[in-house]
NUPATOR-715480 format. One line per field, with one value per residue (C-alpha): chain; x, y, z. Coordinates in nm, 4 decimals. Each point is the difference from the previous one (the first is absolute). Layout:
N
chaine <- (A, ...) $
x <- (X, ...) $
y <- (Y, ...) $
z <- (Z, ...) $
% end
This chain:
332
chaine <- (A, A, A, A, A, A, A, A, A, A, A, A, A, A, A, A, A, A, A, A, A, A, A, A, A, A, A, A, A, A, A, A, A, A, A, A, A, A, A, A, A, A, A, A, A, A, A, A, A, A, A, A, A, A, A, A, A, A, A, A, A, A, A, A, A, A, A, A, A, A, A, A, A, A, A, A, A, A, A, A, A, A, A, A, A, A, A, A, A, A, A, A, A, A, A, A, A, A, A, A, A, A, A, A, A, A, A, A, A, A, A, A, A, A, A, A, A, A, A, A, A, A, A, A, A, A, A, A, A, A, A, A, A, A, A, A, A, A, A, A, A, A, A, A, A, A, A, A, A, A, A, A, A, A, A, A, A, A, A, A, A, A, A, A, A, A, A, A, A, A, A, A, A, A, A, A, A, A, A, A, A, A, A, A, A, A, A, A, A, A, A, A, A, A, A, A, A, A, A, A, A, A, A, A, A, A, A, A, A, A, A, A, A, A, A, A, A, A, A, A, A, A, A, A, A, A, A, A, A, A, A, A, A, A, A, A, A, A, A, A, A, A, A, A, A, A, A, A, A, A, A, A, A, A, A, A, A, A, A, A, A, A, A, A, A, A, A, A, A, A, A, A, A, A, A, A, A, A, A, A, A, A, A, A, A, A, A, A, A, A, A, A, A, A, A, A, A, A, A, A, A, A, A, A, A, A, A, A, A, A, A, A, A, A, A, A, A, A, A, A, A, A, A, A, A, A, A, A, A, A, A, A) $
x <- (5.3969, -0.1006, 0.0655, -0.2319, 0.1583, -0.1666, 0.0180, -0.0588, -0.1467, -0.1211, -0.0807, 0.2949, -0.1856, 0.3379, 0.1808, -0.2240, -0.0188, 0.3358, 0.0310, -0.3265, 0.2080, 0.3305, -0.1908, -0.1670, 0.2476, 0.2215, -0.2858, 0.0070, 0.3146, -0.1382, -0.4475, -0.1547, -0.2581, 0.0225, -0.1485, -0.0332, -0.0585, -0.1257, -0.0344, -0.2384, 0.1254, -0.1747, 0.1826, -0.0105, 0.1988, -0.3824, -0.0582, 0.3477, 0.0135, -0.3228, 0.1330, 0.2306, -0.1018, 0.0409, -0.1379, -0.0620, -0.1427, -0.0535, -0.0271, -0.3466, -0.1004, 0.0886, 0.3530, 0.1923, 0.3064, 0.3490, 0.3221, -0.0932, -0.3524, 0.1290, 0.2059, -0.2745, -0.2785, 0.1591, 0.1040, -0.3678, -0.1075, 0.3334, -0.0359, 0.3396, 0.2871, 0.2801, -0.1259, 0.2173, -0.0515, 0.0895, -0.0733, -0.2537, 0.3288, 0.1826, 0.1289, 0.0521, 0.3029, -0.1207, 0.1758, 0.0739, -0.3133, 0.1431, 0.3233, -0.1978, -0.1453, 0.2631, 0.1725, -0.2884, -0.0050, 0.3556, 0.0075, -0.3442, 0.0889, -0.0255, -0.3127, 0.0512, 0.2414, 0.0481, 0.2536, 0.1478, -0.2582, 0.1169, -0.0561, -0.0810, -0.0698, 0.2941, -0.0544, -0.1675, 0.1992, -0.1892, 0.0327, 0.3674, 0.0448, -0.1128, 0.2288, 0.2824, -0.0812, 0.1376, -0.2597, 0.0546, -0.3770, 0.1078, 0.3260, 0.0183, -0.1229, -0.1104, -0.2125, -0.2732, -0.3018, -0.0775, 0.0107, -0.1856, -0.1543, 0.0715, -0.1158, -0.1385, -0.0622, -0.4110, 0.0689, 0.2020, -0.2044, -0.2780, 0.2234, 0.0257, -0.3799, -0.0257, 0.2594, -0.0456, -0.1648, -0.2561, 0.0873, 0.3218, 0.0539, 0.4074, 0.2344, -0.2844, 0.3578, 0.2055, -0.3283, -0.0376, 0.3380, 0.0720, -0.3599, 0.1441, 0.3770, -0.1577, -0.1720, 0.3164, -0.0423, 0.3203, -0.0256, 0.2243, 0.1354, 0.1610, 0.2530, -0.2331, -0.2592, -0.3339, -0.2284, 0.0859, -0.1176, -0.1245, -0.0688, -0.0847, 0.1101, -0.1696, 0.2203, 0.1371, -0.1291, -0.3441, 0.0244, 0.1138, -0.3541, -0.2055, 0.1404, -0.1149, -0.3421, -0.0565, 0.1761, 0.2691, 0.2326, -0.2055, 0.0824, 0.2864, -0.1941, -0.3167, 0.2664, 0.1302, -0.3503, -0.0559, 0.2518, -0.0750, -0.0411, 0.1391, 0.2988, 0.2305, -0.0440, 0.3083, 0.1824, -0.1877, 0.1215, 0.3406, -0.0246, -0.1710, 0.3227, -0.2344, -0.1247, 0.3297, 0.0115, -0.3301, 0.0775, 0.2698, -0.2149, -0.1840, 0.2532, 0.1284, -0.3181, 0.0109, 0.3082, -0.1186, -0.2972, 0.2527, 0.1816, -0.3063, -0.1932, 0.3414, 0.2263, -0.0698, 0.0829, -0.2933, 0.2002, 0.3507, -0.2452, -0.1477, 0.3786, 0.0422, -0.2589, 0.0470, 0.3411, -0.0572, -0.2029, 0.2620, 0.2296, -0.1870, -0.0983, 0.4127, 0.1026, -0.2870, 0.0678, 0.3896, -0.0886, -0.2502, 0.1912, -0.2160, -0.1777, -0.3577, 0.0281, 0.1117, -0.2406, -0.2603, 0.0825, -0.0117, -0.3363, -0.1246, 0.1527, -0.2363, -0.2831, 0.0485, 0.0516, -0.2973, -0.2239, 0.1036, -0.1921, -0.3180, 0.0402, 0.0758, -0.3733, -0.2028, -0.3149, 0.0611, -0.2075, 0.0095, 0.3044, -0.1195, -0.3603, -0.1796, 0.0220, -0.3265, 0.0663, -0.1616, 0.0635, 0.0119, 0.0868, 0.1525, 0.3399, -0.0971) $
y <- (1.3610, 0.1753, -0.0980, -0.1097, 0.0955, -0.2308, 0.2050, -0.3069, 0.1615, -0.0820, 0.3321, 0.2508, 0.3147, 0.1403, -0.0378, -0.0852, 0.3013, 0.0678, -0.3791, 0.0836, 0.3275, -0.1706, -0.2612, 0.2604, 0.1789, -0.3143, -0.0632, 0.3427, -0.1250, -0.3348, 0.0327, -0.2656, 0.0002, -0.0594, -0.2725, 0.0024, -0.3441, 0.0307, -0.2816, 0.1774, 0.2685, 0.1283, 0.4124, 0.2257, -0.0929, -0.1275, 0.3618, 0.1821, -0.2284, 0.0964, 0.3607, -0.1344, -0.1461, -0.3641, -0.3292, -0.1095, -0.3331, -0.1474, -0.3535, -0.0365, -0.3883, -0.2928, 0.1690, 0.0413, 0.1749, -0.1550, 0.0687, -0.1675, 0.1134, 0.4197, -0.0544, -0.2949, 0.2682, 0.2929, -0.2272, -0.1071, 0.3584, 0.1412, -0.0091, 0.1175, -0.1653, 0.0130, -0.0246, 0.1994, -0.1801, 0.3022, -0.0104, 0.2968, 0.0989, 0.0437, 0.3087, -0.1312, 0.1349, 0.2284, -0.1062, -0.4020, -0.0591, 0.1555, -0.2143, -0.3151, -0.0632, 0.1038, -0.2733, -0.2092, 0.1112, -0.1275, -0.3268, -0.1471, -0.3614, 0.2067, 0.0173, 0.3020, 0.2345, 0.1818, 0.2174, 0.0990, 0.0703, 0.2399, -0.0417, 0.3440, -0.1248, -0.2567, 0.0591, -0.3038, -0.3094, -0.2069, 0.3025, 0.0350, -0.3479, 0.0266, 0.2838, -0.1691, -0.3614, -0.0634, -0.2716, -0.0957, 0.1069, 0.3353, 0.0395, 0.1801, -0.2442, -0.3184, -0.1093, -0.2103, 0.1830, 0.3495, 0.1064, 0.3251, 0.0490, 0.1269, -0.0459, -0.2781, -0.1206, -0.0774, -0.2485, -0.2036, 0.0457, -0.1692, -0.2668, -0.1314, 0.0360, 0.2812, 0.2720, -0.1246, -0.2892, 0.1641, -0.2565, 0.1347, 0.1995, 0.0610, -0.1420, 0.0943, 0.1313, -0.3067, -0.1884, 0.2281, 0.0014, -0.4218, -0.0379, 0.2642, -0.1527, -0.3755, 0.1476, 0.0961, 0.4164, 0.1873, 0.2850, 0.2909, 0.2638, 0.2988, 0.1741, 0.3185, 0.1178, -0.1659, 0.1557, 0.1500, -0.1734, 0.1204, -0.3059, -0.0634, 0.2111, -0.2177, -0.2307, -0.2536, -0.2646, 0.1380, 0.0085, -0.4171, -0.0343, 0.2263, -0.2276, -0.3209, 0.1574, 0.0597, -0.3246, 0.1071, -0.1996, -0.3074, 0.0800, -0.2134, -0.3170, 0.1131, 0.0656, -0.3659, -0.1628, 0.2000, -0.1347, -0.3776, -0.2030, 0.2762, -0.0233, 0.2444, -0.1531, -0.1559, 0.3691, 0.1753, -0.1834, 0.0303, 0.3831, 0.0842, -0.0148, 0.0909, -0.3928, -0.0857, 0.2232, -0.0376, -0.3781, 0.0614, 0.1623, -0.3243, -0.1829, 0.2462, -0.0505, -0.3596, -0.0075, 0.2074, -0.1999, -0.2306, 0.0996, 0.1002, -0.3467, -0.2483, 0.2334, -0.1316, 0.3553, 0.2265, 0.2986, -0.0607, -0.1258, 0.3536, 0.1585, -0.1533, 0.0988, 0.3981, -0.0461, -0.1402, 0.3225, 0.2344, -0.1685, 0.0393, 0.3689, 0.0699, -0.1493, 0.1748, 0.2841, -0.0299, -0.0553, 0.2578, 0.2641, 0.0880, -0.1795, 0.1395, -0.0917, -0.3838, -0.0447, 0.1235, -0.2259, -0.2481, 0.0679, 0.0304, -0.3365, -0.1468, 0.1859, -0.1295, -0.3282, -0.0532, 0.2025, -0.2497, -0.3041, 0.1938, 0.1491, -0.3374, -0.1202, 0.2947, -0.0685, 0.1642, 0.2109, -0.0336, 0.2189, 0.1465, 0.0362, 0.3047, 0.2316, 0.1262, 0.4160, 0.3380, 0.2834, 0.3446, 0.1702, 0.0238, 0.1719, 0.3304) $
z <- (-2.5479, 0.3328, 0.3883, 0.2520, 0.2926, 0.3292, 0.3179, 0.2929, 0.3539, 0.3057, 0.2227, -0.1673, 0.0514, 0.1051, -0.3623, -0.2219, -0.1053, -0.0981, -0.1403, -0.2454, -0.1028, -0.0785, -0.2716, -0.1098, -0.1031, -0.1349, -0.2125, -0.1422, -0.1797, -0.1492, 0.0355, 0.1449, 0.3585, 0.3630, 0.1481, 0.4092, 0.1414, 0.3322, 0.2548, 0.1841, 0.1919, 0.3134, -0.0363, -0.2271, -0.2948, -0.2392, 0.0894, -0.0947, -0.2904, -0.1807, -0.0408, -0.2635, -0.3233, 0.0687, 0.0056, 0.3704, 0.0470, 0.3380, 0.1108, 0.2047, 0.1626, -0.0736, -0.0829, 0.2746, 0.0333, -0.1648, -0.1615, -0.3016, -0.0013, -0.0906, -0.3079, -0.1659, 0.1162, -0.2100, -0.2871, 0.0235, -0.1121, -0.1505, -0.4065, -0.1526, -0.1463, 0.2860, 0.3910, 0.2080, 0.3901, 0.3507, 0.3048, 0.1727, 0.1938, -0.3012, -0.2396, -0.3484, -0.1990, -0.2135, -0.3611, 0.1411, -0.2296, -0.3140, 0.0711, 0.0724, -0.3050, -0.2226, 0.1472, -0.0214, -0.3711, -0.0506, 0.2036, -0.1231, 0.2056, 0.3603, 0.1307, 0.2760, 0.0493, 0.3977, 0.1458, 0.3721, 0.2566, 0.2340, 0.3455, 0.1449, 0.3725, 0.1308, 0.4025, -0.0532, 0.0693, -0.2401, -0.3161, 0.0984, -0.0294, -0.3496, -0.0821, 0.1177, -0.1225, -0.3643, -0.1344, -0.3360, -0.0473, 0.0548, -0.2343, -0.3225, -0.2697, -0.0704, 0.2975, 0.1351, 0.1092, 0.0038, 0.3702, 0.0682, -0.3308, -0.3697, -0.3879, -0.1376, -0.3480, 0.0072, -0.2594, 0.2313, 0.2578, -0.1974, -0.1607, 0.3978, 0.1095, 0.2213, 0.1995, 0.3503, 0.1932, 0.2163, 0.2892, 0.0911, 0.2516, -0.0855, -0.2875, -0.2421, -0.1897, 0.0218, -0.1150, -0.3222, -0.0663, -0.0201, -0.1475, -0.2958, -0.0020, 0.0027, -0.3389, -0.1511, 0.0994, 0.1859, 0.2520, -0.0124, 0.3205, -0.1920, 0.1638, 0.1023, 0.2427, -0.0643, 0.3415, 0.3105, 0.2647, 0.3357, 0.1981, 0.3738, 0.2889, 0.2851, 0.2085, -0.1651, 0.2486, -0.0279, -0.4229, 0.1037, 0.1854, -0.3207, -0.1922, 0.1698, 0.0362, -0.3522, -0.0885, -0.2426, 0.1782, -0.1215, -0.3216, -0.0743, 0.1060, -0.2343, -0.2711, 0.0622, -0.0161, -0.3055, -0.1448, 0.0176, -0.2414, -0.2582, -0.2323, 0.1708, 0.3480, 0.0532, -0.1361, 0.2513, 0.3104, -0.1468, -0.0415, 0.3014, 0.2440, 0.3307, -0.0276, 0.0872, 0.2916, 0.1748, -0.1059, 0.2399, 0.2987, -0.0201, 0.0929, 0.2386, 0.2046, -0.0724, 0.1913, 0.2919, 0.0513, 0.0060, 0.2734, 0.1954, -0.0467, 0.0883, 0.1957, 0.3790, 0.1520, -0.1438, 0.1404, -0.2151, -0.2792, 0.0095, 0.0189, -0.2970, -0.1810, 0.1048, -0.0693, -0.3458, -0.0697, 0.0967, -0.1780, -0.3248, 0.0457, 0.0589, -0.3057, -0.1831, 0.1405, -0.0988, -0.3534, -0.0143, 0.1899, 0.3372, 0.2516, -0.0196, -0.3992, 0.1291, 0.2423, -0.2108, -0.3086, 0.2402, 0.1314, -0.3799, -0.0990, 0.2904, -0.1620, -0.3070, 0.0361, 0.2094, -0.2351, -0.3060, 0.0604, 0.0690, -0.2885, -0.1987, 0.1593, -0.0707, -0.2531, -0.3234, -0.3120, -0.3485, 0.0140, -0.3283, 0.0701, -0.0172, 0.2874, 0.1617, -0.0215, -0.0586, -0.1912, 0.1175, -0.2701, -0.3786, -0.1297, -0.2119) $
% end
């Protein structure tokens, strides 16, 4: 029972060299192949990557470029027992795999198993923000999706249809994980390293804007129309706290409109409005310990919530249908 271990990228020529290595050698340990699923990169990583022995398949038109569209792209041509889902940015622990499916072994009701991912660059606000924030997603056992990755059972993968709706472009986790719990599966954080993870050095402002641009922030909204109509809807919008909160910037900007539409004095109608802003980005900045963290929180709440009901209207796949790709080479 050998690992198929699904490398995602989209342009890593600067680690994907190193990230090919690490698997490699994990899969020394256990046997199994490595499967790159590229979105179609414009550098040099098609090129660094065919010096290894790997799978690399590439998305080419219709197929456009997607969160979801990576992991269902490797499963798509991955053909061993457990699926092991990193990032082109990541180092994979070298014996997690060996410890992953024993406890796979022993617990046959959980369908993946992760670990910690290690956040190697933090001078970003929005990757210190992760270090520092203590989601329940990201505590040592029992939890509801699988954020940044880890080993699957393929069996339980098929029992729910496919890995990962090729119309998201973020939460393609949170969707696998309900669509797997809804079907009676459990997901698993052990208390060890899983990857290393060296994320985004650019501003954190411009990562905000990337991030509109290739529509990840829509995600949550293209999660929520996903989800329609399907048994677990009503335990999604109860386990996705965020709906709450951009539920909340709504009526934040309800209430400014507010007081910009009725106020007779424009200019104290204004006042209020800046002062309304400034008031939210100190008490942000209070809970999360510096200004330039509250203000941008702030900022990314804004972001967010506006992003979400373009996401919720955006025309949608077969999120299991076959993905139009190309194959550049085959593992030896």
């Amino acid at each position: 029972m050998n690992v198929s271990v699904i490398i995602k990228t989209l342009n890593e020529e600067k680690g994907i060299a190193a990230t090919i290595e690490s698997a490699l050698a994990a899969l020394e340990r256990t046997g199994g192949e490595v499967v790159i699923a590229d979105s179609g990169s414009s550098d040099r990583t098609i090129e660094i990557a065919s010096q290894y022995p790997v799978v690399i398949a590439q998305i080419v038109p219709p197929a456009r470029p997607s969160c979801g569209i990576g992991p269902q792209l490797g499963f798509q041509h991955s053909r061993k027992d457990y699926i092991c889902l990193i990032d082109g940015d990541m180092l994979l622990d070298e014996t997690f795999l060996e410890d992953a499916i024993r406890f796979l072994a022993e617990h046959p009701a959980i369908a993946g198993v992760t670990g910690r991912v290690e956040e190697m660059h933090i001078s970003n606000l929005e990757f210190a923000r992760r270090v520092s924030r203590n989601a329940p997603e990201n505590r040592t056992g029992a939890v509801d999706r699988m954020n940044g990755g880890g080993l699957y059972r393929r069996s339980a993968i098929e029992s729910v249809g496919y890995l990962s709706d090729r119309n998201l472009h973020g939460y393609e986790e949170f969707d696998l994980g309900i669509r797997l719990r809804s079907a009676g599966w459990g997901l698993y954080r052990l208390d060890r390293r899983f990857v290393r993870h060296f994320g985004h050095t650019v501003n954190s402002y411009r990562l905000l804007l990337r991030r509109w641009k290739s529509k990840y922030l829509f995600g949550i909204g293209e999660l929520l129309r996903a989800s329609l109509g399907k048994p677990y809807f009503f335990q999604l919008l109860h386990e996705l706290p965020e709906l709450k909160l951009w539920g909340g910037v709504y009526l934040w900007w309800l209430a400014c409109l507010g007081l910009i539409l009725f106020l007779p004095d424009t200019l104290l109608a204004m006042a209020a409005v800046c002062l309304s802003f400034a008031g939210a980005v100190l008490l942000v900045s209070f809970r999360k310990g510096g200004l330039s963290m509250g203000l941008y929180t702030v900022v990314a709440w804004f972001f967010h919530a506006a992003a979400l009901p373009i996401g919720l209207l955006r025309r949608r796949r077969q999120p299991a249908e076959p993905i139009e790709s190309r194959i550049f080479g085959t593992a030896t």
